[in-house]
N, C-alpha and C positions, 0 to 999 in steps of 0.2 A: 506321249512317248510310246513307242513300239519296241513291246519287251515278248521274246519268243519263252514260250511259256509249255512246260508239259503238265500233262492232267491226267491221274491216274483216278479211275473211277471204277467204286464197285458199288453195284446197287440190287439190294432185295430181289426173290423172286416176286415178279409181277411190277417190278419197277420202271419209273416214267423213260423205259429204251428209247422209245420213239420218239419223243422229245427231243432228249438229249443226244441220238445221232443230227438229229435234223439243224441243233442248236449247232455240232460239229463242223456237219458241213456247210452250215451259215458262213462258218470262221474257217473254212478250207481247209481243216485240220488232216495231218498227215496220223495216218496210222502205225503205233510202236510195239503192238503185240496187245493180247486178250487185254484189256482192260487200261490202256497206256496209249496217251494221243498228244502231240506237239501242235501248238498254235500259234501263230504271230497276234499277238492281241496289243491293242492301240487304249491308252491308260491317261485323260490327268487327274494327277494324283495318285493314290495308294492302288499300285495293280492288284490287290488282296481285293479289296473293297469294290472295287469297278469290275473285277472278273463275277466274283460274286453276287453281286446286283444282277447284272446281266445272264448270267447261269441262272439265277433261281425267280426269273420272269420269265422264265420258256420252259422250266425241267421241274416238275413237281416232284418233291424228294420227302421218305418216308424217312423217321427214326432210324432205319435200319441202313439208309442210304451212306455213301462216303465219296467225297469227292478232293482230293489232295493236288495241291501244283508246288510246280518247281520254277524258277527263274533265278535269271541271274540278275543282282543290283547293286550299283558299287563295286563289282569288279568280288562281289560275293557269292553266294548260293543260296538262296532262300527258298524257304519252304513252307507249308501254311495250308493246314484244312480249311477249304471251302463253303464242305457242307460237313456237320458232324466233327468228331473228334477221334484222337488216337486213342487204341484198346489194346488190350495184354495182345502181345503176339503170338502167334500159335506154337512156335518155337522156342518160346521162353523155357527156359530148365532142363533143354538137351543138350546144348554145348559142355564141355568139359571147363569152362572157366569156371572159378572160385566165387561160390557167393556167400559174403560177407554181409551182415549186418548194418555195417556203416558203408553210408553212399555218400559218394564224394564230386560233385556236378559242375 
């Protein structure tokens, strides 16, 4: 199944760039600003699992590395690190909202 898919990537200095353009332009990816690229990518099965397989056979990735996609599934919006995981934001505790103790999810 061909599911169009954006992929925000931030990786270390000294990180595998050259790879990961090269893997880009494998996949004809359109370009969305610093760090933000759109793909038609072709999936059976779980597009998480099959992007990923395929990304991290071409693009050697540090600790430090982060690669995040976006797609649409079911008429949903899914979202889902690739490589790494979510961290504090750097914006955390300037907005003027109320923070409370109990969190409600």
């Amino acid at each position: 199944m061909k599911k169009t898919v954006w992929l925000s990537f931030d990786l270390a200095v000294g990180g595998d760039y050259e790879n990961l353009y090269a893997w880009l332009d494998d996949h004809e990816a359109k370009e969305c600003g610093d760090g933000l690229a759109m793909i038609e990518f072709t999936a059976e099965g779980d597009i998480h699992d099959a992007l990923k397989e395929d990304l991290i056979k071409q693009v050697n990735f540090s600790k430090k590395d982060r690669v995040y996609a976006v797609w649409r599934d079911d008429d949903k919006t899914r979202g889902r690190f690739l490589v790494e995981k979510r961290k504090f934001a750097p914006w955390e505790g300037y907005g003027t909202r109320n923070q409370t103790e109990d969190v409600e999810v």
